[in-house]
C-alpha positions as CSV (number, residue, x, y, z in Angstrom):
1,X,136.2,43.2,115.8
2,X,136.6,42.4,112.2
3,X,136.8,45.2,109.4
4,X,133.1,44.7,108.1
5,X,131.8,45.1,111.8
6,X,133.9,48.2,112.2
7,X,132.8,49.6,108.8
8,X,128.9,49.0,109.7
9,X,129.5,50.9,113.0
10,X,131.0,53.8,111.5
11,X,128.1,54.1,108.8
12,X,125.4,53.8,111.5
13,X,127.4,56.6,113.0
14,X,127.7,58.6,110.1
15,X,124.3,57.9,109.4
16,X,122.8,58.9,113.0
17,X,125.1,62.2,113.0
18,X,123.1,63.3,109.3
19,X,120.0,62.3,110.9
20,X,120.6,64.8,113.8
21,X,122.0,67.4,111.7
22,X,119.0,67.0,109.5
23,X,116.7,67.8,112.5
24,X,119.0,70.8,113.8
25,X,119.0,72.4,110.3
26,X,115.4,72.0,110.0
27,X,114.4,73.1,113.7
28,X,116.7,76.3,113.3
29,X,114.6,76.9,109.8
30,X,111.6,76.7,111.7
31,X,112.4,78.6,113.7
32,X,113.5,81.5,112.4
33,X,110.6,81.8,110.3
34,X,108.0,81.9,113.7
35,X,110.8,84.8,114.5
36,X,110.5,86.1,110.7
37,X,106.7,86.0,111.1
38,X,106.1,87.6,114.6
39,X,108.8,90.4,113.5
40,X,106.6,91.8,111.0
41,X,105.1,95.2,111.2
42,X,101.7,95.9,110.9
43,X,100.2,98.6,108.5
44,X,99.3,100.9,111.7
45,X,102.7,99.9,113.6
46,X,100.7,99.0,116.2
47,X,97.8,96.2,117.7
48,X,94.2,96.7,117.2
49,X,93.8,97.4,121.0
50,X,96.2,100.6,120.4
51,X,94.0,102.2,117.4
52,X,91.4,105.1,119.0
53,X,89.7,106.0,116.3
54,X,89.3,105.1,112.2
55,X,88.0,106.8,109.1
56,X,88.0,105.7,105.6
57,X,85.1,105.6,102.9
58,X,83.2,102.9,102.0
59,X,82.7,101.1,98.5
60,X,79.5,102.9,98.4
61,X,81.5,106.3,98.7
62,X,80.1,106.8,101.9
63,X,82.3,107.8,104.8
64,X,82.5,106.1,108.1
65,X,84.4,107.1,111.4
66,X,84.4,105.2,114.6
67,X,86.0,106.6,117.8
68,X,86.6,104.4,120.4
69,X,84.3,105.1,123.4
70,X,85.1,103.1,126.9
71,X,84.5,99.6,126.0
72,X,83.0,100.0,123.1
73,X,82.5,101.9,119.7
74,X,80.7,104.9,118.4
75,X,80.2,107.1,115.4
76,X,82.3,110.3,115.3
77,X,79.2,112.9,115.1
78,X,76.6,110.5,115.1
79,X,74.8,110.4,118.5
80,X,71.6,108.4,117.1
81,X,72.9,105.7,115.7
82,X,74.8,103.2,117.8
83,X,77.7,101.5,117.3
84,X,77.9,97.4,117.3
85,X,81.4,97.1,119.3
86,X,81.5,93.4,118.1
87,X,81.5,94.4,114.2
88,X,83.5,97.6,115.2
89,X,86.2,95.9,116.9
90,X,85.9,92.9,114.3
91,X,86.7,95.5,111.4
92,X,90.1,97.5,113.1
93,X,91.4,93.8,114.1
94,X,90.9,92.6,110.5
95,X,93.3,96.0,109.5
96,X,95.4,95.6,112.3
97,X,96.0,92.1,111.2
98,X,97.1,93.7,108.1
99,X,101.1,93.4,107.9
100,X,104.0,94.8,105.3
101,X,104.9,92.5,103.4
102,X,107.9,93.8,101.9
103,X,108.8,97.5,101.0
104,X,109.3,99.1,97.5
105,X,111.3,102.1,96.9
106,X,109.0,104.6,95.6
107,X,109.5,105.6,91.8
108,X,106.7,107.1,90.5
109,X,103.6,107.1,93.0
110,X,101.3,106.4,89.4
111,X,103.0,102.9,88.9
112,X,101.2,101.9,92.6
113,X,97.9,103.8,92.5
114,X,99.4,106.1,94.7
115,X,98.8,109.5,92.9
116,X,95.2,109.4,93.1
117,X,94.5,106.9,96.2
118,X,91.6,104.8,95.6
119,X,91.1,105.4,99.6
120,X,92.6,106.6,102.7
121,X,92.7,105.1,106.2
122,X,92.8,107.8,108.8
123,X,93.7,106.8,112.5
124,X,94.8,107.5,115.9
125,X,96.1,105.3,118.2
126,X,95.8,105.5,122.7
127,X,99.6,106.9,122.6
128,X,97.9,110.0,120.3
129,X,99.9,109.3,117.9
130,X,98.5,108.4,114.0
131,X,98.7,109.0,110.4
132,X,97.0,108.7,107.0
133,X,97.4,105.4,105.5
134,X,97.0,106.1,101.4
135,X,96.0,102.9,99.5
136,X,97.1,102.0,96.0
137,X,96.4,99.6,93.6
138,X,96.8,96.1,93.7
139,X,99.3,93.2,91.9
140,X,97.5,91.2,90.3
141,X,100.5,88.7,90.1
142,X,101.0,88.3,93.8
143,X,97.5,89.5,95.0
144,X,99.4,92.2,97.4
145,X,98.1,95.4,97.5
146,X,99.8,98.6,97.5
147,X,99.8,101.6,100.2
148,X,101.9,104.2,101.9
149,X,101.8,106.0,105.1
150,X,101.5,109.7,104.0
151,X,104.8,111.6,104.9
152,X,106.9,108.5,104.4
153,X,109.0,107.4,100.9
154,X,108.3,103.7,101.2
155,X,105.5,102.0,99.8
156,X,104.5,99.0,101.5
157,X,102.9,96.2,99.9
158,X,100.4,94.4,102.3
159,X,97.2,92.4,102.0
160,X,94.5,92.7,99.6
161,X,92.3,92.1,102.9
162,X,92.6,95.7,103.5
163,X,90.3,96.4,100.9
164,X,87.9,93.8,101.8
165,X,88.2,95.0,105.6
166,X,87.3,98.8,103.7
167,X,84.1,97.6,102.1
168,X,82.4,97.6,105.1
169,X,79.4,99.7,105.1
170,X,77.8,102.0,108.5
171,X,75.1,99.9,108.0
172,X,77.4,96.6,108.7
173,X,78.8,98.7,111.8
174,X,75.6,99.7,113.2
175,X,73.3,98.0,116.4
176,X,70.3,96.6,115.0
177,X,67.6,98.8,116.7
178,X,65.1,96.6,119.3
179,X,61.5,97.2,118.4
180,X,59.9,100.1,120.6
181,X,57.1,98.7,123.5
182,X,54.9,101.1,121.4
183,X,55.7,99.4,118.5
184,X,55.3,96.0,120.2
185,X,51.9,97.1,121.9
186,X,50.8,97.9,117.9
187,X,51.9,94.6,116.6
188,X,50.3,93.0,119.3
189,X,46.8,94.8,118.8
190,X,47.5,94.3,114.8
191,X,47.6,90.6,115.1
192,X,44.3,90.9,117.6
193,X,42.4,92.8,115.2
194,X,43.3,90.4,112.8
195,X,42.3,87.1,114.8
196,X,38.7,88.7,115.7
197,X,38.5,89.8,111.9
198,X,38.8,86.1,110.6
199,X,36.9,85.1,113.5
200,X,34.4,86.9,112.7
201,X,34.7,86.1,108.8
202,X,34.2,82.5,110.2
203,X,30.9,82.8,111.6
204,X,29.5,84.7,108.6
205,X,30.1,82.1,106.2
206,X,28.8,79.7,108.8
């Protein structure tokens, strides 16, 4: 084996040994940023299939509490209107979703919002456990928003999704009511009346 034969075997080794630790390196990255990602906390500390009940206020000011009921949803004190499970459960996954970003050492609660909470999450979860979750203000600069669970010195800085997730109205929440067979017998006899009227128009101008 002469010398340049030798040297371009130890450069395609050299080379394939780079490759590999190229691929290691970047595999370990990966993968410790799937671990990173399914390591953080949520704002609850817990899955949306854990939270028993919610109450916040709306944008509209108007307050709305859901208590989990069997399988579905329904409105703490409400027993006429009924609860849509689908938009219920839709709204506690979307702030159950919700995760800390980081955490900021609290300096004066004024600097976050946090004085005079624009809003407050109140829940429970199956364990009876629960808290107050207080929301701030948000950064403008990195689009987080801040809040802090009431009784605790950290603020947390999550998604501004929570206040998106908060806008939802009773209204959104709410089972669209099915007409009546009274009212359907009504509309029916409406629409009758109505045919024999222009019917009847028909053959007078005849």
């Amino acid at each position: 084996m002469n010398k340049k034969t030798r040297s371009l075997i130890v450069g395609a080794g050299v080379l394939a040994a780079l490759i590999a630790a190229y691929f290691i390196i970047t595999g370990v990255a990966a993968a410790k940023e799937k671990a990173e990602e399914a390591s953080k906390e949520g704002i609850f500390k817990a899955g949306a299939d854990e939270v028993g009940s919610l109450r916040y206020t709306d944008s509209a000011g108007e307050e709305v509490a859901i208590v989990r009921d069997g399988d579905g949803w329904a409105f703490e004190g409400d027993d006429e209107a009924k609860a849509n499970a689908e938009a219920c459960e839709a709204l506690v996954e979307d702030l159950a979703g919700c995760t800390v970003e980081q955490y900021v050492e609290a300096g004066e609660l004024s600097d976050y919002g946090l004085d005079e909470p624009a809003n407050t999450i109140e829940y429970t979860l199956a364990s009876g456990e629960g808290g107050t979750l207080l929301v701030g203000t948000s950064n403008t600069a990195t689009g987080g928003l801040y809040c802090m669970r009431e009784g605790e010195e950290k603020i947390m800085v999550t998604q501004y999704a929570v206040i998106t997730a908060l806008s939802t109205s009773k209204d959104t929440l709410t089972e669209a009511e099915e007409p009546s067979e009274a009212s359907s017998d009504a509309a029916s006899e409406s629409s009758s009346d109505e045919a024999d009227s222009a019917e009847s128009a028909q053959g007078t101008a005849s």
